[in-house]
Backbone as CSV, one residue per row, in Angstrom:
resi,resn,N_x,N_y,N_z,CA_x,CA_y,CA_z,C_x,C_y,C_z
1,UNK,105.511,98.766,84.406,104.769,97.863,83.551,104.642,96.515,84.244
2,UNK,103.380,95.909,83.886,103.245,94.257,84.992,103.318,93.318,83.681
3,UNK,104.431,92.671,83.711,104.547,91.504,82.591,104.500,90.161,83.709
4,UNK,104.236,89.498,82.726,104.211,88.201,82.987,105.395,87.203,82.330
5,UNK,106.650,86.663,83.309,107.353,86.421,82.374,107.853,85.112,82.789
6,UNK,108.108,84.288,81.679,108.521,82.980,81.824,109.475,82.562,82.430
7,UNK,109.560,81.358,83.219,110.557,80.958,84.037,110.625,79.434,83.849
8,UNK,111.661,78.854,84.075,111.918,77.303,84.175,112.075,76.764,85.572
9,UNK,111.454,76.068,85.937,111.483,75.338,87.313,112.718,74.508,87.159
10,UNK,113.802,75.021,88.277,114.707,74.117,88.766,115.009,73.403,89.630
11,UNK,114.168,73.611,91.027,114.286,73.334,91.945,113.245,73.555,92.506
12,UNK,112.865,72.488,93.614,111.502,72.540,94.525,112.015,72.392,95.817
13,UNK,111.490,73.544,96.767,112.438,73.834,97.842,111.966,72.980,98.898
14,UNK,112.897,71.888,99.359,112.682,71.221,100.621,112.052,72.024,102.145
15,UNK,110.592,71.460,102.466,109.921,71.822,103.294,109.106,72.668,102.984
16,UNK,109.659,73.231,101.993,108.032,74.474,101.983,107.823,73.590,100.355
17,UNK,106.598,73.257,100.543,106.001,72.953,99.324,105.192,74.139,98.239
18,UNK,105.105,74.994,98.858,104.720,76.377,97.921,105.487,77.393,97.594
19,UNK,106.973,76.521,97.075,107.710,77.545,96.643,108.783,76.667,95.740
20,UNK,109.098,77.065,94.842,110.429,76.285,93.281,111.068,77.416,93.164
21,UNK,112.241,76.760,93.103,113.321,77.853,92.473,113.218,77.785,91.121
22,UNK,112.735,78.874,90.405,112.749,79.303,88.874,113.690,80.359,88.223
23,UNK,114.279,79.973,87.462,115.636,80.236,86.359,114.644,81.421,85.368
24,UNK,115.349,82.540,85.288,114.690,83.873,84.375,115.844,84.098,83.590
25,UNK,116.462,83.932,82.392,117.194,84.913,82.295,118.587,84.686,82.826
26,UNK,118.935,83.525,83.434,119.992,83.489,84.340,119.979,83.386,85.540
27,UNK,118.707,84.026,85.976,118.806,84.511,87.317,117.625,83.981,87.984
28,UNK,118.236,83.569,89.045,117.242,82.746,89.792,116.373,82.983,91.759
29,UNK,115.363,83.135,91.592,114.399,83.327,92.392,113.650,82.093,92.915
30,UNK,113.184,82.448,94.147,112.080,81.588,94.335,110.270,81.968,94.302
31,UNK,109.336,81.504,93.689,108.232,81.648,93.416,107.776,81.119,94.152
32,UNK,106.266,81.296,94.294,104.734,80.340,94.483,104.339,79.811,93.951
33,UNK,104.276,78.312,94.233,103.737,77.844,92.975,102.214,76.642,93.534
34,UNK,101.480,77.164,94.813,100.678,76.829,94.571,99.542,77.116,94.026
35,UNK,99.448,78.201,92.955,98.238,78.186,92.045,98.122,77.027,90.730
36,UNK,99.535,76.371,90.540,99.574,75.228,89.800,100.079,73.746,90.299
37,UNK,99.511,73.726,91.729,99.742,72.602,92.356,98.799,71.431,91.682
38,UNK,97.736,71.553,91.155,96.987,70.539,90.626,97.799,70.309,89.611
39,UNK,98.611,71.202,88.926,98.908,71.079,87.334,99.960,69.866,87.062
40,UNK,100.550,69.181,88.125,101.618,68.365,88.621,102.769,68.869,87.860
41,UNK,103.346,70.092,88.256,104.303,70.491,87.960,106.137,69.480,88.058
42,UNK,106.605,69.651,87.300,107.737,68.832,87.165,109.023,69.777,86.932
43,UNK,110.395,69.485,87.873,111.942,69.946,87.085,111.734,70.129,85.458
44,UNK,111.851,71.493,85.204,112.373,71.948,83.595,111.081,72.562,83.160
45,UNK,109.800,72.080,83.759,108.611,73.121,83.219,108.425,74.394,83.492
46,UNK,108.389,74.926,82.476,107.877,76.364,82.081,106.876,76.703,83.025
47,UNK,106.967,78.029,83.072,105.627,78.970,83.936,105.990,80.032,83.600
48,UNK,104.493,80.868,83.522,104.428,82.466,83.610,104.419,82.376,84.668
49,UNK,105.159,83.628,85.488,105.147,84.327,86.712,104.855,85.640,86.353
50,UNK,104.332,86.213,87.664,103.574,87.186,88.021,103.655,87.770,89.480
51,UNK,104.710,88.767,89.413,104.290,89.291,91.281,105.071,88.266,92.018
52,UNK,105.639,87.449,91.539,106.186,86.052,92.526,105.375,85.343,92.468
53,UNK,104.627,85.185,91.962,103.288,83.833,91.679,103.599,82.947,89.958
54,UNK,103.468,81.820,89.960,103.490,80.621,88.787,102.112,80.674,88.712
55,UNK,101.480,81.422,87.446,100.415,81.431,87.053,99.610,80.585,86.027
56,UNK,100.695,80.183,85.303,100.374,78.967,84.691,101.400,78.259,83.602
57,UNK,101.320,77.208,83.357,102.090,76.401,83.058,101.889,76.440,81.554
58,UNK,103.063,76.670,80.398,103.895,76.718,79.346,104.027,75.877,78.784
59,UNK,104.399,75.748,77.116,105.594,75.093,76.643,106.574,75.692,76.631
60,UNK,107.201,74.952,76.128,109.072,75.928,76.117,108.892,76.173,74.837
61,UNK,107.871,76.184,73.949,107.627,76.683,72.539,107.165,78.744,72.949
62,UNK,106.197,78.665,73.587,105.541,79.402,73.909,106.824,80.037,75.154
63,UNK,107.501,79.683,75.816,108.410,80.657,76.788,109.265,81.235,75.855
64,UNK,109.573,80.290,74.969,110.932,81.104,73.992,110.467,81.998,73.336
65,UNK,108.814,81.912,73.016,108.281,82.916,72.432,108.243,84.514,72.899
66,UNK,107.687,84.138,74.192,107.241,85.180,75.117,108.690,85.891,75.308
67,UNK,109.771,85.636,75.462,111.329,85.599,75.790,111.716,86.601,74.374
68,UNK,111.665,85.890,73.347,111.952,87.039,72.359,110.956,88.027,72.024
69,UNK,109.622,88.200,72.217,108.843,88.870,72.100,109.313,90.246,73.155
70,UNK,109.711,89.692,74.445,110.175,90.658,76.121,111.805,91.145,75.090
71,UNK,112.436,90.751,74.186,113.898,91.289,74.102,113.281,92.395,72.907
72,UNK,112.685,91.554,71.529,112.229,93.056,70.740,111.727,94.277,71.368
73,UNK,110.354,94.111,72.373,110.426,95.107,73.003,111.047,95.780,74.194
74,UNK,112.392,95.174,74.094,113.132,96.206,74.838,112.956,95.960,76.311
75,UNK,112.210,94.939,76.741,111.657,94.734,77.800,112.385,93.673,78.728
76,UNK,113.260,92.800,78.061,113.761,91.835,78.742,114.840,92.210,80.422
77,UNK,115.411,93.259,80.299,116.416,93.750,81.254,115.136,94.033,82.492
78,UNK,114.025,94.770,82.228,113.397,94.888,82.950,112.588,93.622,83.643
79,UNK,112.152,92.545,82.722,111.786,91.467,83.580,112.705,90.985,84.056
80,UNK,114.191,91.067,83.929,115.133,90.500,84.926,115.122,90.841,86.434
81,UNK,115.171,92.711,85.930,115.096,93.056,87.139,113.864,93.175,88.303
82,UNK,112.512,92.745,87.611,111.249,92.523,88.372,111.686,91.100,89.121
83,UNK,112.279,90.317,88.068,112.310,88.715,88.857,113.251,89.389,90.277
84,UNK,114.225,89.807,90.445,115.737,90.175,91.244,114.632,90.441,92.269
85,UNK,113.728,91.307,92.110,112.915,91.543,93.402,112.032,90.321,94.259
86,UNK,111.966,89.784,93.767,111.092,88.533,94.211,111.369,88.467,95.786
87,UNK,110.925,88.167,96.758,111.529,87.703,98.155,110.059,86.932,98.974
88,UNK,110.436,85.586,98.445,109.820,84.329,98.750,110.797,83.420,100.036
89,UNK,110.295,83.007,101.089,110.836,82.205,102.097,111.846,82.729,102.968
């Protein structure tokens, strides 16, 4: 299944500018995040990810949403383990 699942930007990785470390769940990856480089992304903002891509930028109204929506259906273990795959930089 291809979900799209929310992440929190924690970190923006020194030297490569097209890549943030984003928090899933606990668990943390690094993304792409220049498809929302115009969006002036900031520490603690929300994003859907996709594939290893930040597709677009959230509230944390709307992540917590998406977050319990991924646990009713049973789905949350699995976007953990889609994020675990990620391999950025």
């Amino acid at each position: 299944m291809c979900l799209a699942i929310p992440g929190q930007i924690v970190e923006f990785i020194e030297g490569q500018p097209h890549l943030a470390s984003v928090e899933v769940s606990g668990v943390r990856r690094k993304v792409n995040i220049d498809l929302l480089r115009e969006e002036g992304l900031a520490l603690s903002d929300w994003v859907l990810i996709h594939v290893g891509f930040a597709m677009s930028k959230i509230s944390r109204e709307h992540a917590e949403e998406q977050i319990n929506l991924l646990t009713m259906l049973g789905e949350a273990g699995e976007a953990a383990r889609e994020v675990e795959g990620y391999q950025f930089g």
